[in-house]
C-alpha positions as CSV (number, residue, x, y, z in Angstrom):
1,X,10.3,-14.0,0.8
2,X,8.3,-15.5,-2.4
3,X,5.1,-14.5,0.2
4,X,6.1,-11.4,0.6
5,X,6.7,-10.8,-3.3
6,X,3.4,-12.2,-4.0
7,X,1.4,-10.5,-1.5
8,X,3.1,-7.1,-2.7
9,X,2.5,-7.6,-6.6
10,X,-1.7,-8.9,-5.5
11,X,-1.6,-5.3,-3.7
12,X,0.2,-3.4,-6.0
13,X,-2.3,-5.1,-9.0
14,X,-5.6,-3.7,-7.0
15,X,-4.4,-0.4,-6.0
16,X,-3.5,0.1,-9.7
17,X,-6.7,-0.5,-10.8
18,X,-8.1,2.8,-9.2
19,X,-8.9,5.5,-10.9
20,X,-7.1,8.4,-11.1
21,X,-8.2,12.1,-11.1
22,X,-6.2,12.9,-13.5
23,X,-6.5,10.1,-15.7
24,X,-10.1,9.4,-15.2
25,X,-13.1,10.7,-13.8
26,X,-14.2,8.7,-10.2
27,X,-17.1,6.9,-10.5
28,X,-19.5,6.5,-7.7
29,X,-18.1,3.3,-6.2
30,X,-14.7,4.9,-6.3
31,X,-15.7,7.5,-4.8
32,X,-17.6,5.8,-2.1
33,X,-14.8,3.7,-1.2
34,X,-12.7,6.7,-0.9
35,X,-15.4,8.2,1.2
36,X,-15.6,5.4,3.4
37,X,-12.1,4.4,3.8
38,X,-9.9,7.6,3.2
39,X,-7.1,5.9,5.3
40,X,-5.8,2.4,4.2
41,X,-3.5,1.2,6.7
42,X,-0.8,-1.4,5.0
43,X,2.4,-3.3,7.0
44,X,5.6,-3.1,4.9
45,X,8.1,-5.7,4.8
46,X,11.1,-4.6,6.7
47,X,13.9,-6.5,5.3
48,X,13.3,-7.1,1.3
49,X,14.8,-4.3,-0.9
50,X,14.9,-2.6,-3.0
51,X,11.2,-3.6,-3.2
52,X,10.1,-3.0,0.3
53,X,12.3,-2.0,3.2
54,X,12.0,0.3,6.5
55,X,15.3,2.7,7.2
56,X,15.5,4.4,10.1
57,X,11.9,3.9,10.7
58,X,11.0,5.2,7.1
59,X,9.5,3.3,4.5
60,X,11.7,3.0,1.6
61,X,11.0,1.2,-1.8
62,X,9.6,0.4,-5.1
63,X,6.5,-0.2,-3.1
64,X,6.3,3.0,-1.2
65,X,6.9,4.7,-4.6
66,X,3.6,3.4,-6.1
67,X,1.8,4.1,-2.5
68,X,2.6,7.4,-3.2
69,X,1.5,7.3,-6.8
70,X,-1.6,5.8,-5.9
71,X,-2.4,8.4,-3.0
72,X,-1.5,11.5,-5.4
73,X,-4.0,10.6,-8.2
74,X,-6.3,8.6,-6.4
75,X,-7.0,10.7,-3.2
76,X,-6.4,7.7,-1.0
77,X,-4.5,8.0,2.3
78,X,-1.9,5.4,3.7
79,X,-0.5,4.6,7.0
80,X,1.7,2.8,7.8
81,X,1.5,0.2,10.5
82,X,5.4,-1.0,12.5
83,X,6.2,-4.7,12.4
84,X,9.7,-5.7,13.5
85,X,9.7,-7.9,10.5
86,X,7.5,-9.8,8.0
87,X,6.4,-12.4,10.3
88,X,5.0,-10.0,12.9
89,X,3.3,-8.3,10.0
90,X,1.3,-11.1,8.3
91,X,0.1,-11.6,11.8
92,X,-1.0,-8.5,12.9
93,X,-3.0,-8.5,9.6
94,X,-4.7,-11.5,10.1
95,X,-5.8,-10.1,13.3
């Protein structure tokens, strides 16, 4: 569980580093990244709420919250990708 909390707070720190369009104006390697990755596909811990949890096949969370906070002012996309649990997602990460 400490994994999980650690990997979410390393993702949570990066994604809050982009700029918003709102906030600020996109520089060119923001807005190349964007460009050339307008999708981010992320794995979301199953079982650890209320930061991250899945209900009824719905991301729930504190962490879905700032997905969508990231996606509104940043332009970025997410999808998520089903893991039965935590486990299964570290793996299918690592590839």
């Amino acid at each position: 569980m400490r994994t999980s909390l650690t990997w979410l707070s390393g993702l949570i720190c990066v994604l809050a580093l982009l700029p918003t369009k709102s906030a600020h104006s996109q520089d060119t390697d923001s807005s190349a990244f964007i460009a050339d990755h307008p999708i981010i596909r992320y794995a979301a811990d199953p079982d650890f709420a209320p930061i991250d949890f899945v209900v009824n096949g719905r991301h729930r969370g504190l962490a879905k919250d700032y997905l969508d906070l990231i996606a509104e002012g940043s332009g970025l996309r997410f999808r998520r990708q089903n893991y039965p649990t935590w486990a299964d997602a570290q793996s299918g990460c690592r590839g």
